[in-house]
C-alpha positions in Angstrom: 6.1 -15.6 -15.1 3.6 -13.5 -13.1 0.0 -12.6 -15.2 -0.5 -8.8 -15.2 -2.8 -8.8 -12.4 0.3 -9.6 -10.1 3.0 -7.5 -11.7 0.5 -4.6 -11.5 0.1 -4.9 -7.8 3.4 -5.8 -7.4 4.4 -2.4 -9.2 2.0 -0.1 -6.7 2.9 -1.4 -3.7 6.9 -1.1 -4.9 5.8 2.1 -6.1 4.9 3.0 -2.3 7.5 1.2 -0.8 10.0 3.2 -2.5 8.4 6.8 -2.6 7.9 6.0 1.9 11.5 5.0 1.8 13.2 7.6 -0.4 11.0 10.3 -0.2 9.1 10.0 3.4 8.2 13.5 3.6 7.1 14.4 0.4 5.3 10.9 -0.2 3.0 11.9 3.2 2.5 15.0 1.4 0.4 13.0 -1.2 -2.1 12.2 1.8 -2.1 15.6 3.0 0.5 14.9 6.2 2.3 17.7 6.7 6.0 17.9 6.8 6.2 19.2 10.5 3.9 16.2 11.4 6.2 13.7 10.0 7.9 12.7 13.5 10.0 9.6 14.3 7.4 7.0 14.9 5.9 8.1 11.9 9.1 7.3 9.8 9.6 4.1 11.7 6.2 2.5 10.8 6.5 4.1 6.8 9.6 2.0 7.1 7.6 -1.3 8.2 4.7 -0.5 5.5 7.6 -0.3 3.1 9.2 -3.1 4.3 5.8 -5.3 4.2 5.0 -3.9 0.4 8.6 -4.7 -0.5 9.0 -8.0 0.0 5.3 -9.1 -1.2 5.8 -7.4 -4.5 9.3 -9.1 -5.1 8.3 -12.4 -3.7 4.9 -11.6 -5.7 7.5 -10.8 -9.1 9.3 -14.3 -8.5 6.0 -15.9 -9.0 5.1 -16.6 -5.3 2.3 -17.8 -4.8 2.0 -17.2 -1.0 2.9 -13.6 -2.1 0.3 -13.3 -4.8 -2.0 -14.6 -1.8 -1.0 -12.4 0.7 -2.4 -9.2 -1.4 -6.3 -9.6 -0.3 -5.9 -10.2 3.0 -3.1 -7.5 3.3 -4.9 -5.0 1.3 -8.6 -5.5 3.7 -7.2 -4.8 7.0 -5.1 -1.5 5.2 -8.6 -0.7 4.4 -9.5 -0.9 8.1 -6.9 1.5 8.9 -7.3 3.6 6.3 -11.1 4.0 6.8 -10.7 4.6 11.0 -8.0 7.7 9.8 -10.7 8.9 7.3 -13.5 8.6 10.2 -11.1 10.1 12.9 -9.3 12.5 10.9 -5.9 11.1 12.2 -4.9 12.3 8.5 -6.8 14.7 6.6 -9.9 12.9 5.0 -8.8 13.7 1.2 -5.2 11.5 2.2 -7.3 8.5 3.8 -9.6 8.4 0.7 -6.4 8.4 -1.3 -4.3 5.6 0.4 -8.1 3.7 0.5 -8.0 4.0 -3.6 -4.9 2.9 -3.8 -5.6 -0.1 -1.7 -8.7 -0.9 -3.0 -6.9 -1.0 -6.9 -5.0 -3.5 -5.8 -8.5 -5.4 -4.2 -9.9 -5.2 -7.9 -6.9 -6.5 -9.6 -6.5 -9.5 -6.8 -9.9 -10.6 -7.2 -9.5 -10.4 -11.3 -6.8 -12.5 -10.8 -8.0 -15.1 -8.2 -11.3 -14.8 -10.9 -8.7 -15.7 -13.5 -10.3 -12.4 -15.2 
């Protein structure tokens, strides 16, 4: 059985997996992308994020530790990316400061749980 650092990261990044997959547009929305913006390439590489999220928060769920691993390292270079869109404005700043929260709440809970916190 997973502690609750795990299943709480595994249930944010399931949460974005499934809001990019189901909902693309309206889950861009969130971080200020607007729904004209949303091209082809954009939906592609949700799908790969969602993918990526997907399978480490069920492999997480199942106790993995590889998975529960995976979550830090992961989560720092999403922060990279995130932080270069805030500083370029390839999303509005307001969406990169979001998707940067979200990542880094699942930073805190990783290092709780690698703490044994």
């Amino acid at each position: 059985m997973p502690d609750r650092a795990t299943t709480t990261m595994a249930a944010i990044a399931g949460t974005v997996a499934l809001g990019s997959v189901a909902a693309p547009r309206p889950f861009l929305r969130l971080f200020g992308v607007a729904p004209e913006d949303v091209t082809g390439a954009t939906r592609f590489a949700l799908g790969l994020f969602a993918a990526r999220n997907a399978y480490i928060a069920a492999r997480a769920l199942q106790d993995d530790p590889a998975a529960k691993d995976a979550f830090l390292p992961i989560q720092a270079l999403d922060q990279v990316v995130f932080w270069h869109a805030f500083a370029t404005r390839t999303i509005p700043r307001p969406g990169a400061a979001l998707a940067a929260t979200v990542s880094g709440a699942i930073i805190v809970l990783d290092v709780q749980r690698r703490r044994g916190v």
